[in-house]
N, C-alpha and C positions, 0 to 999 in steps of 0.2 A: 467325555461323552461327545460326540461327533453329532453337528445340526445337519441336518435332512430338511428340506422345506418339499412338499407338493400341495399344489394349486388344484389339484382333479384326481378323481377316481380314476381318469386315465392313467397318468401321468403315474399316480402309484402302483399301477399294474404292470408298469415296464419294471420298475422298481422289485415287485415279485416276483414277476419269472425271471428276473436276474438271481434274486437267492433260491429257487426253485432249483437251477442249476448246482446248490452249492452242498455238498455232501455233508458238511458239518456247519451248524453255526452255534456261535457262542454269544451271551446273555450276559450283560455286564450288568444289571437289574436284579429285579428279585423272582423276577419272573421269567421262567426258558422260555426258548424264541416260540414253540408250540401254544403255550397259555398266551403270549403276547397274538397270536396269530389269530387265536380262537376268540378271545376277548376283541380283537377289531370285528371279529364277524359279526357276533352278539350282538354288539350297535349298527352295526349297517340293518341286519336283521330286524334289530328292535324299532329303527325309523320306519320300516315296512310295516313291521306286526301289531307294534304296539310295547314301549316299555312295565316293566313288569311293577314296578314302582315310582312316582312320580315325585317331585316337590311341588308344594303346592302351588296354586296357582299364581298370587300373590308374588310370589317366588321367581315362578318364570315369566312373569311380565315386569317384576323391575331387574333384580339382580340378574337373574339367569340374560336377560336381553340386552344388559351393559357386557357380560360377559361374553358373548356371543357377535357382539359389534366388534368388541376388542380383538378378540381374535381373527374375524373377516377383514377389519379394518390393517392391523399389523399384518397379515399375512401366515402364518402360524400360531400353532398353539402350546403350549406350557401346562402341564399337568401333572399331577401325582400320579406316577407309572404303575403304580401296585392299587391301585384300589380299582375291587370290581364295580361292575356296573350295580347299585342297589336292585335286588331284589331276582338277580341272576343268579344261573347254579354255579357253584363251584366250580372252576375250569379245575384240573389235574393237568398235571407237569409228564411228560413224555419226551422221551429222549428225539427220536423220529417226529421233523418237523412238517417233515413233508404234506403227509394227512392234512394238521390245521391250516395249512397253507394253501393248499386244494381248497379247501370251504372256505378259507377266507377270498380267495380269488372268485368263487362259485357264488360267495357273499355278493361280491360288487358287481358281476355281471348280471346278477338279478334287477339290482338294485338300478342300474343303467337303464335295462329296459323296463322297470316299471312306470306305468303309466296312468294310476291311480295316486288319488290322494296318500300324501305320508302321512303317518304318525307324529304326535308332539314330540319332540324332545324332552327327557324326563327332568331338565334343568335348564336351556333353553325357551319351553314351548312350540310355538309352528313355527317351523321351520321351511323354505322354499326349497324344491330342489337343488336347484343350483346353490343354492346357501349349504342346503347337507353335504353334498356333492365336495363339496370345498372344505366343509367342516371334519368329515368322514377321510378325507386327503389327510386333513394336518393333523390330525389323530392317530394315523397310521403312522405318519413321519416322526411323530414327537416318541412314539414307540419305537420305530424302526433305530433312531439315534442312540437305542442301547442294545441294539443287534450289530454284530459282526460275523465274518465268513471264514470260518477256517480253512476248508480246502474246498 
């Protein structure tokens, strides 16, 4: 598996429309590069909209906020690639990446310019922009490290 590191929601959108250009790509994961595409969306979404299930509070003020430092603090993040987000629909697996790729890029340009208050993180809690922004980065990247380009 090949480490990816981004620092910003910019920074991973060069990142996309570099495979945007790519006719094929291949999924060394459990999941095709489409469900991985959709699933970053979801979460950028869900800091806008509101996660659909939460840990409890308790939760996201000790563990979830050690976890969260860790990750800001080290610079990337490390996670189990296959688990969805609690309380999300089922993404499906689609051969054509393109599509979830579009929403997910449409994801982050939302998310750039909004300018209201976010949403809790459903395992973190509040979270600052600039803290998602970073966080929303190494979540993409820690996915992207099991994406490759075929032609």
């Amino acid at each position: 598996m090949k480490v990816i590191r981004l620092d910003s929601l910019e920074s991973a959108l060069v990142e996309l429309k570099k495979l945007s250009l790519a006719k094929e790509l291949k999924s060394n994961g459990k999941w095709e590069a489409n469900r991985v595409f959709l699933h970053c969306a979801q979460s950028i979404d869900y800091s806008i909209s509101g996660y659909p299930k939460n840990k409890p509070i308790l939760i996201q003020k000790t563990i979830g906020r050690l976890v969260l430092n860790k990750f800001l603090s080290q610079g990337y993040m490390s996670h189990n690639l296959s688990d969805p987000i609690p309380g999300a629909p089922i993404l499906e697996s689609q051969k054509d990446f393109h599509p979830a790729l579009d929403t997910l890029i449409s994801s982050i340009d939302r998310f750039l310019q909004w300018d209201k208050k976010l949403s809790p993180h459903f395992v973190y809690g509040d979270v600052e922009k600039k803290d998602y922004n970073r966080i929303h980065a190494m979540h993409i990247a820690d996915h992207l490290s099991e994406i490759d380009i075929l032609s």
